[in-house]
Structures are given as structure tokens and as C-alpha cells.
C-alpha positions in Angstrom: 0.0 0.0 0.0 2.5 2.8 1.1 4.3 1.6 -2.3 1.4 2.5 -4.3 1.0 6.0 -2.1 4.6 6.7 -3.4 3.8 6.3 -7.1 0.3 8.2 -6.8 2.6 10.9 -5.5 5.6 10.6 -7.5 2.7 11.0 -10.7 1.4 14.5 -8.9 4.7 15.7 -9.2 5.9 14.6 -12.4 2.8 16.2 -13.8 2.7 19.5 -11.9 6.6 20.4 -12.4 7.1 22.7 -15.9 3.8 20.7 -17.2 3.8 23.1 -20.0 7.7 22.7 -21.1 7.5 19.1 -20.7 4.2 19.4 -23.2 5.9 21.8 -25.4 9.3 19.5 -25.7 6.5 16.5 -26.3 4.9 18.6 -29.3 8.5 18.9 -30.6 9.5 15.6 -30.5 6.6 14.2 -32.0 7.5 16.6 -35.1 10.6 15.2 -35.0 9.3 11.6 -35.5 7.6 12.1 -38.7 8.7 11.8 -41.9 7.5 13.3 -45.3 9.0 12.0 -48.6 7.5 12.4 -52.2 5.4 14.7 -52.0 3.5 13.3 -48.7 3.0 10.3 -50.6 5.4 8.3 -48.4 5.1 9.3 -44.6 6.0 7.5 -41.5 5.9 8.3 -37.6 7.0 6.6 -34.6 5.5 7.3 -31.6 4.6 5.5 -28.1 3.6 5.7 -24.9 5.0 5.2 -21.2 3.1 3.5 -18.8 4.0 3.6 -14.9 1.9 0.6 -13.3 1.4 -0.3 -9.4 -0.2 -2.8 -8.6 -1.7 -4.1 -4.6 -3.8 -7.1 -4.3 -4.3 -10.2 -2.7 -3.0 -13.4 -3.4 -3.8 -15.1 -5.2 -2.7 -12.6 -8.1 -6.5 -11.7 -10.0 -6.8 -12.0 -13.9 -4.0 -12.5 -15.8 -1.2 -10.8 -13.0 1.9 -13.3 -12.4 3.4 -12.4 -9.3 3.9 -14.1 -5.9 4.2 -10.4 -3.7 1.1 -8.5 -2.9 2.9 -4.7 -4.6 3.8 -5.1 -7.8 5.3 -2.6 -9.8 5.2 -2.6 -13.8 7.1 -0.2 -15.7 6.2 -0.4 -20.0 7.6 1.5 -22.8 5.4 0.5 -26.4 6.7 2.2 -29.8 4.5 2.4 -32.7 5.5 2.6 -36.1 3.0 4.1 -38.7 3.9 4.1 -42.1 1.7 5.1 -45.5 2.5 4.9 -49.1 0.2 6.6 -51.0 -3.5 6.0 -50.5 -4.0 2.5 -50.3 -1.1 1.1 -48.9 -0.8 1.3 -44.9 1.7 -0.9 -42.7 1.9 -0.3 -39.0 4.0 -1.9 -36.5 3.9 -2.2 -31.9 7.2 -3.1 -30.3 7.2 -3.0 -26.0 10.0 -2.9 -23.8 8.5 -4.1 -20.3 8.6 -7.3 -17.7 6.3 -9.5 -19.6 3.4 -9.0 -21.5 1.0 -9.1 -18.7 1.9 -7.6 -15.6 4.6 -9.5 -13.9 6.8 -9.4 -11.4 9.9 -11.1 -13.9 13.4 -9.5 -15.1 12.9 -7.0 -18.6 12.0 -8.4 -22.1 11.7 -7.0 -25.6 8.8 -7.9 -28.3 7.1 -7.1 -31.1 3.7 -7.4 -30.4 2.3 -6.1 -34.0 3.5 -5.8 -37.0 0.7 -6.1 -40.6 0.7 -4.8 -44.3 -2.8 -3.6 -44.7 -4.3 -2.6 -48.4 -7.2 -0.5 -49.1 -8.2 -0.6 -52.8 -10.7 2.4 -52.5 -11.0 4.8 -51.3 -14.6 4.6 -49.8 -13.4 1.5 -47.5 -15.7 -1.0 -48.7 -13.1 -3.5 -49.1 -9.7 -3.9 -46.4 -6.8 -6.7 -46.7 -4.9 -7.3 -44.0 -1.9 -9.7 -43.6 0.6 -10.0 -40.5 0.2 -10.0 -36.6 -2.5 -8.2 -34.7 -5.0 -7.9 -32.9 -8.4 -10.3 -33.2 -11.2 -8.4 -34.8 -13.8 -10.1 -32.0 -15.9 -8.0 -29.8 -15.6 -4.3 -28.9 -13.2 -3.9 -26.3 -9.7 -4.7 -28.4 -10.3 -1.3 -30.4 -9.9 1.0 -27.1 -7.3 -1.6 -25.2 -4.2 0.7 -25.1 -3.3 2.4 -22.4 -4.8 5.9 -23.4 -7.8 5.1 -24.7 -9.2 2.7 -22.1 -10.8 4.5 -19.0 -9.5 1.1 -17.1 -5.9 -0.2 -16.2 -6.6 -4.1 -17.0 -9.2 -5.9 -19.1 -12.8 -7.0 -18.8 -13.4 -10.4 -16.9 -13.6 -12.4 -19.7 -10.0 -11.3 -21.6 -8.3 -11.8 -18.2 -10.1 -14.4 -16.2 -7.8 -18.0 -16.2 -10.0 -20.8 -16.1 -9.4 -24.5 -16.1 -8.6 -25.3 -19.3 -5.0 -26.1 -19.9 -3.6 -25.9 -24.1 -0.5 -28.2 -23.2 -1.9 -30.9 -22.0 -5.7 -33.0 -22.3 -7.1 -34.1 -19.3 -6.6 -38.0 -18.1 -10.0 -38.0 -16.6 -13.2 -36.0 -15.9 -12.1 -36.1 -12.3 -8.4 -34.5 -13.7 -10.3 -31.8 -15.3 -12.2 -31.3 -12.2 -9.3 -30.9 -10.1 -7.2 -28.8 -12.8 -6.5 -25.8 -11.2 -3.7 -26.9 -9.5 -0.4 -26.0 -10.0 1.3 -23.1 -12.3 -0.8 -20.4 -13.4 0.1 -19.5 -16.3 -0.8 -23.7 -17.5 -4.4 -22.8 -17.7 -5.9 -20.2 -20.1 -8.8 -17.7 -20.2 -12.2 -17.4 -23.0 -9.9 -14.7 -24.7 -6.4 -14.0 -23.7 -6.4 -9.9 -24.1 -6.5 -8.4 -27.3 -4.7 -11.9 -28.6 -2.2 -10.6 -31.2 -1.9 -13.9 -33.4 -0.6 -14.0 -36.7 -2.8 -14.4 -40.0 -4.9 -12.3 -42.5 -8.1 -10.5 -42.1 -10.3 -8.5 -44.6 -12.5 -6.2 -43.1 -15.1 -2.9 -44.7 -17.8 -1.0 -44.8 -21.3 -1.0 -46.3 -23.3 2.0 -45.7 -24.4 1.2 -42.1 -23.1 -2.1 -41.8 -19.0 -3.0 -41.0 -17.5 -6.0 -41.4 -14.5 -8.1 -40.4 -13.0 -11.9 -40.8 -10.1 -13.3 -40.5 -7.8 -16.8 -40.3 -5.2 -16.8 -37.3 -3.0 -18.8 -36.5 -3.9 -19.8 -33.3 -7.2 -19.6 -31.4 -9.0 -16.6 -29.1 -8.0 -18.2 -25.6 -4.1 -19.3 -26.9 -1.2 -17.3 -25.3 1.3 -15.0 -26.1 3.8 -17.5 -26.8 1.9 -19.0 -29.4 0.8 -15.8 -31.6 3.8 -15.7 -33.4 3.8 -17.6 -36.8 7.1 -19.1 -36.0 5.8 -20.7 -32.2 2.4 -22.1 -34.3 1.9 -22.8 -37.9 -1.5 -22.8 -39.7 -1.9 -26.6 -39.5 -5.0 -26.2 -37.2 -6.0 -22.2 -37.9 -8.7 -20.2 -36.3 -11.7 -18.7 -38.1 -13.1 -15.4 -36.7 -15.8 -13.0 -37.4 -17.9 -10.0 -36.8 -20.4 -8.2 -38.5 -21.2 -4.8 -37.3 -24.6 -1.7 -37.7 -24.4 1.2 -36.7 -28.0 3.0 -37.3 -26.7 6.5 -36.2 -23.4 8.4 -34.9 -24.8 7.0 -31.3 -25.3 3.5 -31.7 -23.4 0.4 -32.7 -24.1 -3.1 -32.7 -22.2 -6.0 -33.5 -22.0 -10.1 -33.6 -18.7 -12.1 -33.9 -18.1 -15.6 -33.6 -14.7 -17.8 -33.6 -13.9 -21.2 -34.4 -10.0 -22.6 -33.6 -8.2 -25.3 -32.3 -7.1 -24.3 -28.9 -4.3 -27.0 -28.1 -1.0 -26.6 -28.5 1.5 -29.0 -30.5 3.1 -30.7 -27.3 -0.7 -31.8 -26.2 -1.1 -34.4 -29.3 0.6 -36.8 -26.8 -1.6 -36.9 -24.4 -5.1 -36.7 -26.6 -6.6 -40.4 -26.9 -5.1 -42.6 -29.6 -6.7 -41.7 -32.9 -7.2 -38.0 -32.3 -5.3 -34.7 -32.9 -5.6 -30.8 -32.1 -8.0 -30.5 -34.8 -11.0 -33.0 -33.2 -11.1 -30.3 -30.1 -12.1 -26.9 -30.9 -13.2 -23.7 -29.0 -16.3 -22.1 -30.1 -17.2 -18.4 -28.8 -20.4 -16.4 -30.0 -20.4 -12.8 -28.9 -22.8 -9.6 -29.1 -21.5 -6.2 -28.3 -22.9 -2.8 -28.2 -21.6 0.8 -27.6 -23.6 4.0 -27.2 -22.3 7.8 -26.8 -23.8 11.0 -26.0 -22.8 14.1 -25.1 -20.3 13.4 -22.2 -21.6 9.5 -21.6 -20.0 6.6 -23.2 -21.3 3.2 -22.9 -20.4 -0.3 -23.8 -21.0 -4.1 -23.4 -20.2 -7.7 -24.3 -21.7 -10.6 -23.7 -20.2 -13.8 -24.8 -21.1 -17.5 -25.0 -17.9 -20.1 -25.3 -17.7 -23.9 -25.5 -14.6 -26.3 -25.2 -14.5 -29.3 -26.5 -12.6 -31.3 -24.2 -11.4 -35.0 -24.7 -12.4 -37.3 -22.4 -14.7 -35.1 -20.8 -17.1 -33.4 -23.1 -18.5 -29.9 -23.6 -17.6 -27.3 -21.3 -19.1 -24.2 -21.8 -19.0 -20.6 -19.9 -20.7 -17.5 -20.2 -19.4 -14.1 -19.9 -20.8 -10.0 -20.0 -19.6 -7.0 -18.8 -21.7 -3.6 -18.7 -19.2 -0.5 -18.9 -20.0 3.2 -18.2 -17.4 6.2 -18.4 -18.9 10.2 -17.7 -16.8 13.3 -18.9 -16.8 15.4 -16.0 -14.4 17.7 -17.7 -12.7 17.6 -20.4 -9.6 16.9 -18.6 -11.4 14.4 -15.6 -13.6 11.3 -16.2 -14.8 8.3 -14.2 -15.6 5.1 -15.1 -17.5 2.0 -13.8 -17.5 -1.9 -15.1 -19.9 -4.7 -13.7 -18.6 -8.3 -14.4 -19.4 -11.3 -14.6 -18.9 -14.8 -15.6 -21.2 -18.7 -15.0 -19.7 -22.1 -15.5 -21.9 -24.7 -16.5 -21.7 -28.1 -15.1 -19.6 -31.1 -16.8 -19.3 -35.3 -15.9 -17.7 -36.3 -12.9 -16.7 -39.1 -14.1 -18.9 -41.6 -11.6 -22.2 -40.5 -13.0 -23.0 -37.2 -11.3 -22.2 -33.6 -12.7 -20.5 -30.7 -11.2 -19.3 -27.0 -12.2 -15.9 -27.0 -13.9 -15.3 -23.6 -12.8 -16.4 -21.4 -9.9 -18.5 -18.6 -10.8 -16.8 -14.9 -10.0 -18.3 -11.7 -10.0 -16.1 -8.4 -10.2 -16.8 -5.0 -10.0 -13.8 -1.6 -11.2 -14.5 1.2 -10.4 -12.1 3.9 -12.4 -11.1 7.9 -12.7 -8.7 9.6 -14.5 -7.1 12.6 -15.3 -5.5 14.4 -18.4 -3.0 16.5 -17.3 -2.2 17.8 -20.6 -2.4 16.0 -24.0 0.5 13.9 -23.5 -0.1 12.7 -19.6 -2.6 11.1 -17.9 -2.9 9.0 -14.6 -5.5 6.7 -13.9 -6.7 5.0 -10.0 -8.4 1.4 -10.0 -10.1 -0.3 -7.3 -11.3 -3.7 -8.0 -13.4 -6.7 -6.4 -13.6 -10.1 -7.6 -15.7 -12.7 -5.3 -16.2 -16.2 -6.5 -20.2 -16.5 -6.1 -19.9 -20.3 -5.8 -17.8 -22.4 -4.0 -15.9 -20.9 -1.3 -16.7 -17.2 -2.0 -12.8 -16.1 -1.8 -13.1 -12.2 -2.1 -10.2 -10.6 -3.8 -9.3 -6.5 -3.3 -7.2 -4.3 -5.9 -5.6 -1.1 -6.1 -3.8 0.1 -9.1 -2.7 3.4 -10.6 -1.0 4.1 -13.8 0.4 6.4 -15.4 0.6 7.6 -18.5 3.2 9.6 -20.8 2.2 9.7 -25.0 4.8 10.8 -27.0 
């Protein structure tokens, strides 16, 4: 606690001393990063931000933290490449310098998390290609995941929440699968890990008041980071995704997605039954999202329905939403609010009976921010997460972050 007390205070100063120079030197170097050639028919820009996390929870770490001390600190620098030639051809490119890609308590590491060629024939946008390594165009919530544009400092329950479904290895048993959640962490997976950068191509558009999106990955919604790269997971078993999107007016917008991949990785064909492969076990996730804005209010939800088909075992399937409100009271201050939640249904025991394969969790964040000037911002979390069944653990967090875009 008195480590995030420092940082909160640290973040006050940083952003009260010569706020304007510091914005002024910002403007400058951001000038400096661009680069016109031909006539601004070649340009490129780097830019990125720097993100100061602290983190205070209980332990068991919630979501998708891996650390085994209750204050966690977790510094990140991400670069962004932007690069256009000409009118149709776009390529873009996210490298981060930080102690893992979620928050971590580890030694420093270097990635590229994106990198994609992107073609747009015409001009009016009907029709998009996409080839590389980004982000899934499910749901949403990926579009506002950075730093500076979400009003939160982590994800929504269901792109964090680890259940008991392990990509490395099958279950020996329904009464295995049961008791899964033993061990390492980071062996079991969530519904949607993050904005989950895998590798692939996409073509995406619009059609007066309808969008659309698909694409072929190479690995599915739930895999990790470790498999998104084309190099960790080829396109022997790839993952099918989708959503279709109307917007009636500059207020509204509706959309349905789906997904369809093969969620085990290569060193689990041992341990399927004889016969079988990666491809016979799929995860299958349906989702509906909406967003509304006015005036100072922005609104936003997801509700998703996923199934994994497990060997052994059966169908397990889980369902996830989230409700999300953030209010403008300034321009420079804004609060935001998420409700949570996500059910297990009930899978074989293996002697006849059934039972829940997860416990059910409810969480609430509650969010504000503040913009000190265009380039800095600093955001407070509090967050509770109580499982609803079983044996009700409660879980507390307190998280600040700030923010420096350059």
C-alpha cells in the first residue's frame, strides 16, 4: 500500500513540475518523428507511450497478474510505427520494452507485439486486406485496449479471467479436469487472452451502415502469447473469426462475432486419446457487443457464450458479459465504472453425477482519471472479484497508472 501511495505521489509531481515545457518539448518531439518524402506520398511516424503501473492485491494474483508479492510494480515502454504509401497502402507496426506481456513481477523483455501490411483498394473503404500480426477483430473492447484510450488499467473479466482449461496438455479423466487448477498459473488459459495478437490475415469494410470483419489466425481466441507468433504455431490447425457490425446512427453500434479454432497446443497431441489430434477439439465463442455515446456519456458491453470441446470429458461451456460506463466530467477528468461477470456450467464427474468445472466470479472496477495535458494522464483502479460459488474467496485491488504519449 504505502508503495502505491509513493507512485500516486511521485505521478502528482511529475505532472505539476514545468507541465507546460514538458508538453511543449513533447509537441516537438513528436515533429521530430515524422517523416514526409514524395510529396507526402510516403510518410511514416513513430510514436509510443510510457506506462507507470502499481499494482496491490491479494493473493492469489487476480486476472492475468503473475506475481507471488502482494505490490507489484510494472514499468512499459510501447513504440509504434506508422507508415503510408500513398492512398491505399498502410503498414503499422507495436514493439514494447516491459517485464512481460501481462503484468509480472519477472526480469525486462523485448517484443514485437504487432507488425501487418494492410491494403485498401478504394477509397470509400468498402473492401480492407490485411496480412501480419495483430490484434483479433472479435468484440468491442480490443479497439480501445491501449493504455490511453481505455478508461481502465486491465481488461474486462472475460479477456483476463484464467479458467481451467489447460492448451498443453488434455485431461486424463473428468475427475483430472475437475481438479485442474492446481499448479502453475500460467498452464491454464482464459475465453480470450487480451486483445490476442496472433498471426494471420483479415479483410474487413464497410457497407453504408453495416462493418464488417474476418479473418484466419493462426492460433485460437484463448491461446497465449507465446503461441501468436507464426514461428511458435503454424497454420496446421488455424482459427476462423468474425464480426459483423450496424451502426443505425453516430450513437449506436451493434455487432455479432463468432470464432472457431483449435485451442491445443503442439506438445498436447501426446496426451489426446489414440486416434485423435488438435484439430478433433475446438473452442467455439459467440459474442454480441454494443456501444452507445452522447454528449459526455460513453457506454459499452459484451456478452459472450464459449464452448470447449474437451477429450475425455465433453463440452464445457461458460458464459461471460460486462456492462461499462465512463462520464466526462471535464474535459480533462472522467470516471468510469464496469460490472462483471462470468457462470460455469456443469460437466461429468466421471462416476455419474455432474458438477461445475469452474467457480462462478463476480467483479466490479470502479475507475477515474485525469489528463494532465495531452500527452499525460494518470488513472486510479479499485477492483473486487468474489467467486459467487464455491468458497466465496473475495479478492481486493488497487492500481494506478500512469501515462506519458509521445
Amino acid at each position: 500500500m504505502k508503495l502505491l501511495l509513493r507512485a500516486f505521489s511521485f505521478c502528482l509531481l511529475a505532472c505539476t513540475v514545468r507541465a507546460v515545457d514538458v508538453d511543449d518539448l513533447l509537441d516537438r518531439l513528436d515533429t521530430a518523428l515524422t517523416v514526409t518524402a514524395f510529396e507526402d506520398n510516403i510518410r511514416a511516424r513513430l510514436s509510443g507511450t510510457i506506462d507507470l503501473e502499481v499494482y496491490h492485491f491479494q493473493q492469489p494474483a487476480p486476472g492475468l497478474i503473475d506475481s507471488e508479492i502482494d505490490n507489484l510494480f510494472n514499468p512499459r515502454l510501447t513504440l509504434f510505427l506508422d507508415a503510408q504509401l500513398g492512398s491505399h497502402i498502410y503498414f503499422f507496426a507495436q514493439s514494447r520494452l516491459d517485464r512481460g506481456f501481462d503484468p509480472t513481477d519477472h526480469g525486462a523483455q523485448v517484443r514485437l507485439d504487432e507488425y501487418a501490411f494492410r491494403i485498401t483498394p478504394w477509397k470509400d473503404g468498402r473492401f480492407t486486406l490485411q496480412v501480419g500480426k495483430f490484434a483479433t477483430v472479435v468484440g468491442n473492447w480490443v479497439p480501445r485496449h491501449l493504455s490511453w484510450e481505455n478508461p481502465f488499467i486491465n481488461a474486462p473479466l472475460i479477456y483476463e479471467n484464467i479458467t481451467t482449461i489447460k492448451d498443453k496438455a488434455a485431461p486424463a479423466s473428468p475427475l483430472d479436469f475437475i481438479r485442474n487448477f492446481s499448479g502453475e498459473k500460467y498452464e491454464s488459459s482464459p475465453v480470450i487472452w487480451g486483445p490476442s495478437y496472433a498471426s494471420g490475415l483479415s479483410v474487413s469494410g464497410r457497407l453504408g451502415k453495416f462493418d464488417y470483419a474476418a479473418e484466419m489466425k493462426n492460433a485460437s481466441l484463448s491461446s497465449r502469447p507465446e503461441s501468436w507468433n507464426v514461428t511458435a504455431i503454424a497454420f496446421e490447425h488455424p482459427s476462423f473469426n468474425a464480426r459483423l457490425g450496424f451502426r443505425p446512427n453516430q450513437m449506436w453500434n451493434f455487432g455479432l462475432s463468432a470464432s472457431d479454432g483449435a485451442y491445443f497446443r503442439p506438445e498436447a497431441e501426446r496426451t489426446l486419446p489414440p486416434g485423435r489430434d488438435i484439430g478433433d477439439y475446438r473452442e467455439f465463442v459467440l459474442g454480441q457487443d454494443a456501444s452507445f455515446a452522447w454528449h459526455h456519456l460513453q457506454l459499452w458491453t459484451e456478452f459472450y457464450e464459449a464452448r470447449f470441446e474437451l477429450p475425455r470429458v465433453g463440452d464445457a461451456d461458460t458464459f461471460a458479459y460486462y456492462f461499462e460506463a465512463k462520464y466526462k466530467f471535464t474535459p480533462q477528468f472522467f470516471g468510469a465504472l464496469r460490472w462483471n461477470q462470468q457462470l460455469f456450467d456443469n460437466v461429468s464427474d466421471g462416476t455419474g453425477g455432474r458438477v461445475r468445472w469452474s467457480q462462478d466470479l463476480g467483479k466490479i472496477d470502479i475507475a477515474a482519471g485525469y489528463r494532465f495535458t495531452p500527452h499525460t494522464q494518470l488513472k486510479l483502479q479499485y477492483s473486487f472479484q468474489q467467486e459467487t460459488t464455491g468458497p466465496r474467496d473475495d479478492n481486493h485491488m488497487l492500481a494506478a497508472q500512469f501515462t506519458v504519449r509521445f
